[in-house]
N, C-alpha and C positions, 0 to 999 in steps of 0.2 A: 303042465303048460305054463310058459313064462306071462306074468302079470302086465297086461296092456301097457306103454307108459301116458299116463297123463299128460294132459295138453294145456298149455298157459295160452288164454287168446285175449289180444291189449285190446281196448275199448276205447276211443282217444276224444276225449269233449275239447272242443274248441269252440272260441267264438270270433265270427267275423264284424264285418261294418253293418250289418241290417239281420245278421240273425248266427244261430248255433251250432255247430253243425256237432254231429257220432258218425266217429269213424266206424267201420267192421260193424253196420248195423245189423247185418243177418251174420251171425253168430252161430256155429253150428258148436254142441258141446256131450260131452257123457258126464252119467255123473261121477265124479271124484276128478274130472278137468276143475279146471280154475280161469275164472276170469278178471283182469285187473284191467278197471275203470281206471283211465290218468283226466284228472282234469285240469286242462293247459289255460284255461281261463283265470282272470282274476278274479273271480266269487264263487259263490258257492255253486253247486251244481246236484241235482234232488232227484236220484234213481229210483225211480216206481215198477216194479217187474207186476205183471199180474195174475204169477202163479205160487200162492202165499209161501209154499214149500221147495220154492227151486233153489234158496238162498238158507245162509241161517234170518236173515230179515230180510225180508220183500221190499221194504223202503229206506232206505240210506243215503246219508248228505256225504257229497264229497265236498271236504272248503276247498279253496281255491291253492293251483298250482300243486294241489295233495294226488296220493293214489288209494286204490282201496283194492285190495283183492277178495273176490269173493269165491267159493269154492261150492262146484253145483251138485245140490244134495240128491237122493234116490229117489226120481221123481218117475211119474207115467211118459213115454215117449209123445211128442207132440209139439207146439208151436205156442210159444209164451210169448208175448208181448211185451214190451218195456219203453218206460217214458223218461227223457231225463228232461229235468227244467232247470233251467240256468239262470241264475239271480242277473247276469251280467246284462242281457236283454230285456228280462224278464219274458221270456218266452222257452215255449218246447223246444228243443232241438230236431233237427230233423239230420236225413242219412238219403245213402243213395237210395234205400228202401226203407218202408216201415221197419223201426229195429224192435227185433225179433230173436227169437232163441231158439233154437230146434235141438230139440233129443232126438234124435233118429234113433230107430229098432238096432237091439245089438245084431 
């Protein structure tokens, strides 16, 4: 049986005039996908996941104008949460919904 292929899903931090915004807040992923955080702001930008093992690190700064790819380890299928806060406001970011991560069942 031919080997799934992997999926790269872009995550895109921006900041506007009064707040931050995440693009692709509900993120659907398996593990051995890949996700690349671009952060379009000028400062730093500080990704909190809250499921310590979905990542090789659960918290990571992106500096500003950088990207970061992170690659989703073998975790239990379910709904992980994730926060970015952006030095540029000083505030969370926010998305068209709570951003979120979903393993869905193979």
């Amino acid at each position: 049986m031919p080997e799934l292929t992997k999926r790269l899903t872009e995550v895109r931090i921006t900041c506007g005039k009064t707040s931050c915004k995440v693009s692709e807040a509900f993120v659907l992923a398996l593990p051995g996908d890949r996700i690349r955080f671009v952060n379009q702001t000028a400062a730093d930008a500080h990704v909190h996941v809250s499921e310590e093992n979905l990542f090789d690190d659960a918290r990571f700064t992106i500096s500003a104008g950088r990207v970061k790819t992170m690659m989703v380890r073998e975790v239990q299928r379910g709904f992980y949460p994730y926060a970015v806060f952006c030095d540029c406001k000083g505030k969370f970011c926010t998305g068209s919904s709570m951003p979120i991560i979903i393993i869905p069942r193979r």
